[in-house]
C-alpha positions as CSV (number, residue, x, y, z in Angstrom):
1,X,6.3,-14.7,17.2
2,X,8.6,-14.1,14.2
3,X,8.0,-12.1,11.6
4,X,7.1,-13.5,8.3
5,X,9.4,-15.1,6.2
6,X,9.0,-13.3,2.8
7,X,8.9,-9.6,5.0
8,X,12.5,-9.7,5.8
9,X,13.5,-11.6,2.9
10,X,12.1,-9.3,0.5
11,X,14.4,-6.8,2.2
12,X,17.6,-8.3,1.8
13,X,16.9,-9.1,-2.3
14,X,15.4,-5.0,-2.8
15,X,18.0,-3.1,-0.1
16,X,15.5,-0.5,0.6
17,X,12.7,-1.1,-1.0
18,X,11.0,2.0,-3.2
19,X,12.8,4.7,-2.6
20,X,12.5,6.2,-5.5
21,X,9.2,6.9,-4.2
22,X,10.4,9.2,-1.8
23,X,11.1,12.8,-3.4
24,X,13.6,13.9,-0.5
25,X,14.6,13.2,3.4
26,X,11.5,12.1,5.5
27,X,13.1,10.8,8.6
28,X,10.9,8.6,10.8
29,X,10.7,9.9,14.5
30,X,12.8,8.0,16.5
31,X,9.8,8.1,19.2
32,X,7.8,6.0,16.6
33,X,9.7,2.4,17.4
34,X,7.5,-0.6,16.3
35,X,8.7,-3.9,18.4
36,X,9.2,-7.1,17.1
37,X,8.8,-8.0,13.4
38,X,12.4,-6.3,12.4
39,X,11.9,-7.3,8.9
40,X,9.0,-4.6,8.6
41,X,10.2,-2.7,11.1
42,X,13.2,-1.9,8.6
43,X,10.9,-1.8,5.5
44,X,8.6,0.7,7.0
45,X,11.8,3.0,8.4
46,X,13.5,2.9,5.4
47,X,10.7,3.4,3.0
48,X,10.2,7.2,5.6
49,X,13.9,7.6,5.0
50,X,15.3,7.4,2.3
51,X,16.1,10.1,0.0
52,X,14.9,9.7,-3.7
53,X,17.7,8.0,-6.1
54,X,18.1,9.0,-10.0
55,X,15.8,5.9,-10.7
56,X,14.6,6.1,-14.3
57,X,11.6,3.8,-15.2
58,X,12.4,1.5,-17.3
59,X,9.3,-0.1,-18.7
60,X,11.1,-2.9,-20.2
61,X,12.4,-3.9,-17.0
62,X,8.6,-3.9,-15.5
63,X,7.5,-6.3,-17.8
64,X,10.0,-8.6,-17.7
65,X,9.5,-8.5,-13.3
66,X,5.7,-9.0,-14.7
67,X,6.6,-12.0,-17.0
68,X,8.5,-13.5,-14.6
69,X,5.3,-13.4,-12.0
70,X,3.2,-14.7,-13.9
71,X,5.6,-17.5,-14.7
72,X,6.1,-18.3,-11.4
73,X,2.6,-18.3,-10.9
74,X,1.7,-20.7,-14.1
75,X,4.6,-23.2,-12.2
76,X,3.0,-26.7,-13.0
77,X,4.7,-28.5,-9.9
78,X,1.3,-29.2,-7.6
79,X,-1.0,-28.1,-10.2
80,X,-2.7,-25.5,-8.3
81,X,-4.5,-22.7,-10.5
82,X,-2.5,-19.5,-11.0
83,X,-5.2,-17.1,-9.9
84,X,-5.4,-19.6,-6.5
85,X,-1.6,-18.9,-5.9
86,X,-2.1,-15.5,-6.8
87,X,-4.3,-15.2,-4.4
88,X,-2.3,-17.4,-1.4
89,X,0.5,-15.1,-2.1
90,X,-2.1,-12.1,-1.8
91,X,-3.1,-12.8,1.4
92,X,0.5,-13.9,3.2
93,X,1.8,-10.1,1.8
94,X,-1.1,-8.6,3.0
95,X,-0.7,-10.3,6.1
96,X,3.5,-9.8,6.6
97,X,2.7,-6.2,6.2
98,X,-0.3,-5.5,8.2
99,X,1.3,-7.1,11.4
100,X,3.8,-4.3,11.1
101,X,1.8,-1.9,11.0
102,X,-0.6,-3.2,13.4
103,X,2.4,-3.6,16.4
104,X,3.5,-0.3,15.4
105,X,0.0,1.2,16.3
106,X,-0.3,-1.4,19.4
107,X,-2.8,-3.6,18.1
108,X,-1.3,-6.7,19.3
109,X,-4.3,-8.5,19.3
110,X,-4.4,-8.0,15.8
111,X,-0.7,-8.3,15.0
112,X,-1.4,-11.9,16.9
113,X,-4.4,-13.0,14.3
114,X,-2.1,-11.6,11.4
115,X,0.4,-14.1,12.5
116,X,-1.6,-16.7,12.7
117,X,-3.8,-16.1,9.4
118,X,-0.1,-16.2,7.8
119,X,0.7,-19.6,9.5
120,X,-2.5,-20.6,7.7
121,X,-1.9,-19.6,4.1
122,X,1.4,-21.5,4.2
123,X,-0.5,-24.4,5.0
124,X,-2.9,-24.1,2.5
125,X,0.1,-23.3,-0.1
126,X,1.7,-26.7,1.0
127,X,5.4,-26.6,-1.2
128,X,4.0,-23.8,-2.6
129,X,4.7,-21.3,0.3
130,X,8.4,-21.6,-0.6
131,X,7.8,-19.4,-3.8
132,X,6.0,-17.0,-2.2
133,X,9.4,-14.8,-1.1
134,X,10.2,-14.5,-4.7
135,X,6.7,-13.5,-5.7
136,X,7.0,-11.0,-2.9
137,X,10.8,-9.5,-4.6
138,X,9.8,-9.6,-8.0
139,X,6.9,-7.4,-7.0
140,X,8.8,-4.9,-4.9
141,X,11.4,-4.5,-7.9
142,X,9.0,-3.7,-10.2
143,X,7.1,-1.0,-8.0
144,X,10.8,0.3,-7.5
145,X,11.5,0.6,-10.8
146,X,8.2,1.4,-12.5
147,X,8.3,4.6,-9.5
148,X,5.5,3.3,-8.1
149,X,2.7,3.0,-10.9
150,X,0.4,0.2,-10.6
151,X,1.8,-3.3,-11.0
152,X,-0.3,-6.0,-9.9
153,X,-3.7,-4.8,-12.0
154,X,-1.6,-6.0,-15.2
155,X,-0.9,-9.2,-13.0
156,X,-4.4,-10.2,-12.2
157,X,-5.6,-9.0,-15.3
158,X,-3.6,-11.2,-17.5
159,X,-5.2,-14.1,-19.0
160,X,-2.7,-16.6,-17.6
161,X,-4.1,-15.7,-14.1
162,X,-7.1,-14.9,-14.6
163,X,-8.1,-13.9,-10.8
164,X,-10.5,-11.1,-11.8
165,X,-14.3,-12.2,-11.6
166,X,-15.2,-10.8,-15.4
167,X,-18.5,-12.8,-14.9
168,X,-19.5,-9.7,-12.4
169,X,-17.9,-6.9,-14.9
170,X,-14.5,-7.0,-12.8
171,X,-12.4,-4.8,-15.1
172,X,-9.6,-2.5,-14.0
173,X,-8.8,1.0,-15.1
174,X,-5.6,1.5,-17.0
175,X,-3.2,3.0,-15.4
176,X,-3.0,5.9,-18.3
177,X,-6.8,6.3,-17.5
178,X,-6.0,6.5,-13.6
179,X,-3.4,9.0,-14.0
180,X,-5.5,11.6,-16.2
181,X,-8.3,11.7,-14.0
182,X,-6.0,12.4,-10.9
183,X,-4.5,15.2,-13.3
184,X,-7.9,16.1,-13.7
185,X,-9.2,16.0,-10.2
186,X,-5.9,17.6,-8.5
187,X,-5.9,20.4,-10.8
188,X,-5.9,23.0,-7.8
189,X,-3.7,20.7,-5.8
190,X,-0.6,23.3,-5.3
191,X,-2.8,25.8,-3.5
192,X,-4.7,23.2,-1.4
193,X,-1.7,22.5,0.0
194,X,-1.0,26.1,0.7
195,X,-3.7,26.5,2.6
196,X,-3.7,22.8,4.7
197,X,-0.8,20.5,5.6
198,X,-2.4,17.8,4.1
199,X,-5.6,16.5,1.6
200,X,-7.5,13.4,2.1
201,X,-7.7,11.2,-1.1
202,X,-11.3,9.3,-1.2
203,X,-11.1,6.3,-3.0
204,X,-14.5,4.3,-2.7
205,X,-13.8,1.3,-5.0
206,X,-10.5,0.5,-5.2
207,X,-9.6,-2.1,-7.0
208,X,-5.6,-2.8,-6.6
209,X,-4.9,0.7,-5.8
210,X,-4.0,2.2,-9.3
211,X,-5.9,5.4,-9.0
212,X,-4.6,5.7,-5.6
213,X,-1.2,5.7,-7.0
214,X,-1.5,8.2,-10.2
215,X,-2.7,10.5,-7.3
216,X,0.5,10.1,-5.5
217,X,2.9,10.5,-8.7
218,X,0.6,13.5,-9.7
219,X,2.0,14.8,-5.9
220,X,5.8,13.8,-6.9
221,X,6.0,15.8,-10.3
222,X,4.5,18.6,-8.5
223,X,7.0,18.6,-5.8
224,X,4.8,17.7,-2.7
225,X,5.6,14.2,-0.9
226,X,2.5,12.3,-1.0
227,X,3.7,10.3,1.9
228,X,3.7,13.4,4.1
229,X,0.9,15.7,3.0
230,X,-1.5,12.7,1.5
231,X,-4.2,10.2,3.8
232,X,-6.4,8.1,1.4
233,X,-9.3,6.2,2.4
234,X,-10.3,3.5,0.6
235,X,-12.5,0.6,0.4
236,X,-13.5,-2.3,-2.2
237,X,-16.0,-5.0,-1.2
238,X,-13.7,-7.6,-2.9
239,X,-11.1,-9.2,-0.2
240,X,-8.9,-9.6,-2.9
241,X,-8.8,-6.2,-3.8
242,X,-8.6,-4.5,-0.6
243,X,-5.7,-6.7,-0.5
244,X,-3.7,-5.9,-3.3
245,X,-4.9,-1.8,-1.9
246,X,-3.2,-2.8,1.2
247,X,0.1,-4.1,-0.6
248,X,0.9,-1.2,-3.1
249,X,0.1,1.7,-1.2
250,X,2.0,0.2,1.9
251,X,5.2,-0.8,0.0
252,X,5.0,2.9,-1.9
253,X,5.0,4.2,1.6
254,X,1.6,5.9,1.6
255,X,-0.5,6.7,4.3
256,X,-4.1,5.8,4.9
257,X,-6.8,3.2,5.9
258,X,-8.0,0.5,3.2
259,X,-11.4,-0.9,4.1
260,X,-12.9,-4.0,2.8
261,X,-16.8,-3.3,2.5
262,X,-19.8,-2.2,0.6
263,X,-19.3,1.2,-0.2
264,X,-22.6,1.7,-1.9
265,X,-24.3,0.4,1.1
266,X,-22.0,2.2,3.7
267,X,-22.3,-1.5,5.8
268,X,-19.8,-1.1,8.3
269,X,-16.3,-3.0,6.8
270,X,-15.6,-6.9,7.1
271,X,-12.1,-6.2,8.1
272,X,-9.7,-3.0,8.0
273,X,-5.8,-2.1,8.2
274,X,-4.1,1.4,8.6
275,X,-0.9,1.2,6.1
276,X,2.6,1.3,7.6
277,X,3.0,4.7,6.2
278,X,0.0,5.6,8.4
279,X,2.4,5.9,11.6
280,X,4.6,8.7,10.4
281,X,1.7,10.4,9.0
282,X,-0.1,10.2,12.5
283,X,2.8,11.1,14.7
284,X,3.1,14.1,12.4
285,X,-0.3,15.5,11.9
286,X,-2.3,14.0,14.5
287,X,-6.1,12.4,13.1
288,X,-6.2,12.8,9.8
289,X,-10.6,13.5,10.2
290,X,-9.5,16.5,12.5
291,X,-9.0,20.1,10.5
292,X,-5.6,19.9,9.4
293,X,-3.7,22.9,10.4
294,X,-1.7,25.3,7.9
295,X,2.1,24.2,7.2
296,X,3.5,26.9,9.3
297,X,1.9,26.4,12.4
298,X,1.4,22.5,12.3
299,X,3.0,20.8,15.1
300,X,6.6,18.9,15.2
301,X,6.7,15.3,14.9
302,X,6.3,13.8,18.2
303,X,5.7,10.2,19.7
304,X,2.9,9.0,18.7
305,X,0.3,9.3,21.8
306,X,-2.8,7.7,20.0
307,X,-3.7,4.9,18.2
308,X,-6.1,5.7,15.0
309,X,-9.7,5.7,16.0
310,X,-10.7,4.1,13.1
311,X,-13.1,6.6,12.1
312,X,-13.6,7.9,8.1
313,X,-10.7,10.0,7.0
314,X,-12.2,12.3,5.3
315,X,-14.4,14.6,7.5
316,X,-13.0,18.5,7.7
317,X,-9.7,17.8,5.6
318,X,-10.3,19.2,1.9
319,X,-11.4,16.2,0.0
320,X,-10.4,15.2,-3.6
321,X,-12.8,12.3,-4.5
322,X,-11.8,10.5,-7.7
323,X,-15.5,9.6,-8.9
């Protein structure tokens, strides 16, 4: 089947999406091809291979890409609810981006279902669906220029959308907040990395990914590539959560797995998704649970000869946990 609509076209409006969140070369192995779906096939290679521009955030410019989201979501025509459209659009990003992923790691099975749970949504969105490639451009643009920091927390938060579940206590952190504690908790991250190719990033309720992503710009101002020597595992029991997870750390090129299920409980997850920058990491450094091995003796990049096993990420790497 084709790929998704809004996947390609969200492409041809951004160039190459985020590469600002790229601090230098990292060229994809041309081994690692991923069939079909060329619009993610070419987000996901050019988000590995890009070399970092002279982007300076602008923060004027992110809330004006915010404005403009929530403006498209408060669109009267149909009278659907903001936080429902928030949510259709959500699910088809989530969906556009996992099937790349998914083909690239041969899970065609589940690259199938993706397809099909897309086909779905624009159905549900009726005339709606045709807004969803904007939504999709507006919030690439503002992760590329805001360098990555969280965008769609001050989306779902806002009181014209109102998709959080307050009624529960469903509050995000601030992204100020999420970027002193990984200060805080990556204190000794320069000589961790001396010592292992990589650290595994536990993130056990993650809301839209904000803390996920002050961990990653914490890696950038210290000079290390988060999408190189960084795997995250992360899980929130909300589906809408573990979607926006999905979406930001995928289109910021980071590696990982995003579960959704009961952390507390340990149940085992309702659904899961390795990100797109999960296949260079792989064909790289092999499974990210095994002992990662020091820089100078880790191994080239290769083809990838393994799909992930699906097994917790964060068994005999050194773990920073952000709670």
């Amino acid at each position: 089947a084709a790929a998704p609509s809004f996947a390609t076209w969200s492409m041809k409006i951004a160039g190459a999406p985020l590469a600002s969140c790229v601090p230098g070369p990292v060229p994809i192995s041309g081994a690692v091809s991923i069939p079909g779906t060329p619009g993610a096939e070419r987000m996901g290679a050019e988000l590995m291979s890009r070399t970092k521009p002279p982007v300076v955030e602008t923060d004027g410019r992110v809330a004006r890409y915010r404005k403009d989201f929530i403006k498209l979501l408060n669109d009267h025509a149909g009278g659907d609810a903001p936080w429902r459209r928030f949510e259709w659009w959500c699910e088809a990003a989530y969906c556009a981006l996992a099937k790349g992923a998914a083909l690239a790691l041969h899970q065609t099975d589940r690259a199938e279902a993706l397809e099909t749970r897309y086909a779905q949504v624009e159905a549900r969105a009726g005339q709606y669906a045709k807004r969803l490639p904007e939504l999709m451009g507006m919030a690439v643009m503002a992760l590329e220029v805001g360098n990555c920091r969280d965008f769609l927390s001050s989306v779902v938060s806002d009181d014209d959308v109102s998709a959080l579940n307050r009624h529960c206590g469903q509050f995000f952190t601030p992204y100020e907040v999420s970027r002193m504690m990984a200060e805080m908790t990556m204190h000794d991250l320069d000589a961790a990395l001396a010592e292992k190719r990589f650290v595994t990033v536990s993130e056990p309720a993650s809301g839209a990914g904000g803390m996920l992503l002050a961990v990653a710009e914490v890696f950038r101002q210290r000079g290390h590539d988060p999408t190189t020597r960084m795997w995250f595992d992360a899980g929130d029991i909300s589906p809408l959560c573990y979607q926006m997870t999905y979406i930001q750390t995928t289109l910021c090129g980071m590696a990982g797995v995003v579960r959704c299920q009961n952390t507390l409980s340990n149940d085992p997850p309702h659904e899961m998704a390795e990100t797109f920058g999960a296949v260079h990491f792989l064909a790289r450094n092999g499974p990210p649970h095994h002992s990662p091995l020091p820089p100078a003796v880790a191994p080239p990049v290769a083809e990838l000869p393994f799909a992930l096993d699906r097994e917790p990420a964060i068994r005999g790497a050194v773990q920073a946990s952000l709670f």
